[in-house]
Steps between C-alpha positions, in 0.01 A plus 500: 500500500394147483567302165320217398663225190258297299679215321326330209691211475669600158779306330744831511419622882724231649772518228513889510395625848179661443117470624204575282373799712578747758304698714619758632456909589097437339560331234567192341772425249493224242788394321541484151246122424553279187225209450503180325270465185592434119388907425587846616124478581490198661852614730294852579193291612755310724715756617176723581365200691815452727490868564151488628610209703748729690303813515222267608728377827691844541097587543457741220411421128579590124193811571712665766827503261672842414798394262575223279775450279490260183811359366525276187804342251245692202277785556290373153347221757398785766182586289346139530523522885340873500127311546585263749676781717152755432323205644716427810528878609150590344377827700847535695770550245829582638770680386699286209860469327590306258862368424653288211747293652625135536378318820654192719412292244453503146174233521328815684314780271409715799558607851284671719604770828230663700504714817151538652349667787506279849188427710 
């Protein structure tokens, strides 16, 4: 089986040992994706954007994804990210979790994992 790592560049993939995606076996994972911005809105927008990125060069997209999983420090902020996440998967909605927990860092309101189907 051939694997393929897409870095992104991100501050904690040098520190910890990680890349932003793997494919591999027909699909593509993404790990878990913060994004700057002063709002949980503005960190989805962000975090959506850098996993497009990587789907993008793993050559599949945010249509062809089959699982996501949303983690945040406070569910209560989950609700203002529910349009921005109907536009971004729009006629391809994937299967979703949702988990209350605290992230890497407490200046980050959400993270974002995906695992999508591979060209």
């Amino acid at each position: 089986m051939t694997i393929k790592r897409i870095s992104s560049g991100g501050e904690f993939e040098a520190k910890i040992g990680y890349c932003r995606a793997v494919v591999a076996g027909g699909f593509v994972y993404v790990s878990g994706t913060v994004g700057e911005g002063e709002t949980v809105a503005d960190q989805c927008r962000a975090a959506l954007g850098t996993i497009s990125d990587a789907l993008d060069e793993a050559g599949s997209s945010l249509a062809q994804t089959v699982r996501v999983v949303y983690y945040l420090p406070d569910r209560k902020d989950f609700e203002g990210c529910w349009p921005i996440l109907a536009d971004a998967f729009g006629d391809n909605p994937p299967a979703a979790s949702m988990v209350e927990c605290r992230l890497i860092d407490d200046r980050f309101r959400i993270e974002i994992e995906v695992t999508a189907l591979a060209d």
